[in-house]
PyMOL commands that place a pseudoatom at each C-alpha (Angstrom):
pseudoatom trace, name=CA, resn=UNK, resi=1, chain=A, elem=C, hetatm=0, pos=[-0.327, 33.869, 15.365]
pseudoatom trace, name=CA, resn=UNK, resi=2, chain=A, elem=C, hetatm=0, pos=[-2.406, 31.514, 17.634]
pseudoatom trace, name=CA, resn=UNK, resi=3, chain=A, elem=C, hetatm=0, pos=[-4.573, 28.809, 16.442]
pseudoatom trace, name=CA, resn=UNK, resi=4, chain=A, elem=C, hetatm=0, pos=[-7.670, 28.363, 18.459]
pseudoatom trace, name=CA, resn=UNK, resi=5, chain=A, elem=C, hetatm=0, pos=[-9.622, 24.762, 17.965]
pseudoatom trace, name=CA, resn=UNK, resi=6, chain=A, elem=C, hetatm=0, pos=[-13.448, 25.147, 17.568]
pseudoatom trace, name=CA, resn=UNK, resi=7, chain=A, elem=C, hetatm=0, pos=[-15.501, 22.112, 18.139]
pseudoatom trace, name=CA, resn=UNK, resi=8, chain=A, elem=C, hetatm=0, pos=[-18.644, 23.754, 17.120]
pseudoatom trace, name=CA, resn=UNK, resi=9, chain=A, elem=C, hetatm=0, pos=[-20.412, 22.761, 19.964]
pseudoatom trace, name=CA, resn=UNK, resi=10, chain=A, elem=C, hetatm=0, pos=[-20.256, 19.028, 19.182]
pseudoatom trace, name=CA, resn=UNK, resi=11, chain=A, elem=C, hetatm=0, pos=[-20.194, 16.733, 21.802]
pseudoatom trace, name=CA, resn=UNK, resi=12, chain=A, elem=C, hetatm=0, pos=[-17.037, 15.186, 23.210]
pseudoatom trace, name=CA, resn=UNK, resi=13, chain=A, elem=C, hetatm=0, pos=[-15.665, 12.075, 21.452]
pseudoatom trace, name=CA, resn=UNK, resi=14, chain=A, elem=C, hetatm=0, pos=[-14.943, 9.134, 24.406]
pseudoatom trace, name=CA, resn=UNK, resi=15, chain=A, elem=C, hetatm=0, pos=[-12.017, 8.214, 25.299]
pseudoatom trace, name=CA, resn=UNK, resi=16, chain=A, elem=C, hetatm=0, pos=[-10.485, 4.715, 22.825]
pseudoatom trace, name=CA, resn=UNK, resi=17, chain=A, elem=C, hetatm=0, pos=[-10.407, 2.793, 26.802]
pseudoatom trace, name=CA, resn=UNK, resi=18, chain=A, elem=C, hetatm=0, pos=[-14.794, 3.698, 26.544]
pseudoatom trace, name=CA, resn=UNK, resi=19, chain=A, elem=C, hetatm=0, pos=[-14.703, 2.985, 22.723]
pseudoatom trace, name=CA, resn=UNK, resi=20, chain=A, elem=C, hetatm=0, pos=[-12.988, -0.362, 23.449]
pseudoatom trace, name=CA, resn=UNK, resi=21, chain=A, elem=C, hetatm=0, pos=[-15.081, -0.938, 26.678]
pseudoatom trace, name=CA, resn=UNK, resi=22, chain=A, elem=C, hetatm=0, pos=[-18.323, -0.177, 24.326]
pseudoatom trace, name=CA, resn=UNK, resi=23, chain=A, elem=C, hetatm=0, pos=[-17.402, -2.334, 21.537]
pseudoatom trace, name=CA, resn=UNK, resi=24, chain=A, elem=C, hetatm=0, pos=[-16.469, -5.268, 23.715]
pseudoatom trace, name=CA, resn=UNK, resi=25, chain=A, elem=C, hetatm=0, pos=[-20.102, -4.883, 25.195]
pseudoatom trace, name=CA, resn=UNK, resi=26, chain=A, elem=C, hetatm=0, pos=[-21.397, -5.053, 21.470]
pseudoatom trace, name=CA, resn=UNK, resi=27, chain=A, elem=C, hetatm=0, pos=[-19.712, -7.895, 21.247]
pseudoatom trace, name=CA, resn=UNK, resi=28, chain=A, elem=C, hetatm=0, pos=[-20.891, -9.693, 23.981]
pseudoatom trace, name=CA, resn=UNK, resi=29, chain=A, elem=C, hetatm=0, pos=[-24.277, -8.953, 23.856]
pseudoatom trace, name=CA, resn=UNK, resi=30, chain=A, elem=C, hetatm=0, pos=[-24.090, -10.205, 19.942]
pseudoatom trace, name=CA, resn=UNK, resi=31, chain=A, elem=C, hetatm=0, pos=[-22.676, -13.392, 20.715]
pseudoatom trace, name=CA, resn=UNK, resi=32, chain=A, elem=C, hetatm=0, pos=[-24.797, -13.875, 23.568]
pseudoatom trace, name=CA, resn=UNK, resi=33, chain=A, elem=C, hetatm=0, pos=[-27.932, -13.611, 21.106]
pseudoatom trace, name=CA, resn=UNK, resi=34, chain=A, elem=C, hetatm=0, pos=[-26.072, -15.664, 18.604]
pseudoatom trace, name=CA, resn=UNK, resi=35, chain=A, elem=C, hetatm=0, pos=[-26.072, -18.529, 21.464]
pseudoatom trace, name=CA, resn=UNK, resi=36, chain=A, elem=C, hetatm=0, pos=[-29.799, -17.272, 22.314]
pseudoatom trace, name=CA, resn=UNK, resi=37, chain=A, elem=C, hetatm=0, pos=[-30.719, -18.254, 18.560]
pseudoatom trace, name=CA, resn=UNK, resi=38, chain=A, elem=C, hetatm=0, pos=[-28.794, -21.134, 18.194]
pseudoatom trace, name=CA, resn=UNK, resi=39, chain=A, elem=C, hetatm=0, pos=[-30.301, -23.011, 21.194]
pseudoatom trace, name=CA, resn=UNK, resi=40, chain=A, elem=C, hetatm=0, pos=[-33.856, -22.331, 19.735]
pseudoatom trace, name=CA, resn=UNK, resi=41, chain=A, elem=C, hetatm=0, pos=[-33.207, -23.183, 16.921]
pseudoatom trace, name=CA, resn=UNK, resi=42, chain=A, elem=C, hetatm=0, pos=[-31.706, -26.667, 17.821]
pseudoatom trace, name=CA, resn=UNK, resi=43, chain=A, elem=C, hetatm=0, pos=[-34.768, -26.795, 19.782]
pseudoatom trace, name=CA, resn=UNK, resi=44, chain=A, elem=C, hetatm=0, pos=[-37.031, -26.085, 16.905]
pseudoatom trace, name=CA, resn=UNK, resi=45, chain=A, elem=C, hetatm=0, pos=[-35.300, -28.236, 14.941]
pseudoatom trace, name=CA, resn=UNK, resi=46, chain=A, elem=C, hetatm=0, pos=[-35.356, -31.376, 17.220]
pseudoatom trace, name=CA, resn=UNK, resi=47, chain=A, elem=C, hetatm=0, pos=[-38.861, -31.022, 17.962]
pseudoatom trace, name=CA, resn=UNK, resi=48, chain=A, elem=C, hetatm=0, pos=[-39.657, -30.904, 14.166]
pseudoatom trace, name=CA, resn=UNK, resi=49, chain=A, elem=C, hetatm=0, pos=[-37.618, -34.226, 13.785]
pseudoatom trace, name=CA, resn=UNK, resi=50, chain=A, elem=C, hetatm=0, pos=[-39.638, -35.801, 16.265]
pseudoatom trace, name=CA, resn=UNK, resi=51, chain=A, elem=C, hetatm=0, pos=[-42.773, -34.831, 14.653]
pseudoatom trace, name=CA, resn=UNK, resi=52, chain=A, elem=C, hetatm=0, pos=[-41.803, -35.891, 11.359]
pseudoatom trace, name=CA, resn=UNK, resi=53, chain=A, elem=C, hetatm=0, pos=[-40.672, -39.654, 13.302]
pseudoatom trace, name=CA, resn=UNK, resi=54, chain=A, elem=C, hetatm=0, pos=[-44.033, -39.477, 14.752]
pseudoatom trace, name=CA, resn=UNK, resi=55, chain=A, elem=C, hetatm=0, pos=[-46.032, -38.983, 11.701]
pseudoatom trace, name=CA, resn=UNK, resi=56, chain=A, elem=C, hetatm=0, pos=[-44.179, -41.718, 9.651]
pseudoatom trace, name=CA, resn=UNK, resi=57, chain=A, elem=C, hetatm=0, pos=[-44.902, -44.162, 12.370]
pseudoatom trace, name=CA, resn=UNK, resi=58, chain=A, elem=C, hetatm=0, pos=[-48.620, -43.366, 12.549]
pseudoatom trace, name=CA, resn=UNK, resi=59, chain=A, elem=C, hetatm=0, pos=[-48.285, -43.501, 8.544]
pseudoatom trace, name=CA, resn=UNK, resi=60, chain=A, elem=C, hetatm=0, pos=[-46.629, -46.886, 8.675]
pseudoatom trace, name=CA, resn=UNK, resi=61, chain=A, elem=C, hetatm=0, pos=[-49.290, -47.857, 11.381]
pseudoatom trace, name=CA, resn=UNK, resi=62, chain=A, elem=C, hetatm=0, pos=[-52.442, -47.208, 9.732]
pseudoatom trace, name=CA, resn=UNK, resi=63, chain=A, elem=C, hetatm=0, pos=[-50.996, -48.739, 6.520]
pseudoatom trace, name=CA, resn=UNK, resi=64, chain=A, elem=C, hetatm=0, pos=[-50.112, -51.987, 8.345]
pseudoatom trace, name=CA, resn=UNK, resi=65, chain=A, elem=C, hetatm=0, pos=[-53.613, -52.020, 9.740]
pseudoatom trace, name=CA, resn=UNK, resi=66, chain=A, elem=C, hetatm=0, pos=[-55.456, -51.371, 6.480]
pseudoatom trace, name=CA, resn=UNK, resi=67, chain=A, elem=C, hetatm=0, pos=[-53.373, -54.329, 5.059]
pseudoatom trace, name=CA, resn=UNK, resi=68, chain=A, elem=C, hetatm=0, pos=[-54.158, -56.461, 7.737]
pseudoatom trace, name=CA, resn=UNK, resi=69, chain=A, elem=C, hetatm=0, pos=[-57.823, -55.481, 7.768]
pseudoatom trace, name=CA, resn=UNK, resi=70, chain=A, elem=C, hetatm=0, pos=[-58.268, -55.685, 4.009]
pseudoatom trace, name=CA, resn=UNK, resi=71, chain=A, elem=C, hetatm=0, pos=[-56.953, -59.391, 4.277]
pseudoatom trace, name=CA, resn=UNK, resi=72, chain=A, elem=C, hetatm=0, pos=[-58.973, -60.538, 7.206]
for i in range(1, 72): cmd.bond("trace and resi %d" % i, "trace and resi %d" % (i + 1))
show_as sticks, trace
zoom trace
């Protein structure tokens, strides 16, 4: 008796070198966006600390001058 594989017309699985070659693409391109995000958001987050420091001067600024007006 002979056993014949079907497939069923499904479409060839890759070899495990393409699997492996696909994966480490996956990979790659994930930590690549990972990097991608993580320099924006150091950006973001520096420029937002550099607004807030600029705000609390001008704060502390008109303040001063309010004082200093109010006295004179």
């Amino acid at each position: 008796m002979y056993i014949q594989k079907r497939t069923m017309n499904w479409l060839p699985k890759a070899s495990l070198f393409q699997q492996a070659e696909a994966a480490r693409l996956k990979r790659k391109s994930m930590q690549d966006a990972f990097l991608s995000n993580q320099d924006s958001f150091a950006t973001s987050f520096g420029n937002a600390q550099q607004s807030m420091i600029q705000g609390t001067n001008d704060l502390i600024t008109k303040i001063a001058l309010s004082r200093i007006q109010k006295k004179a």
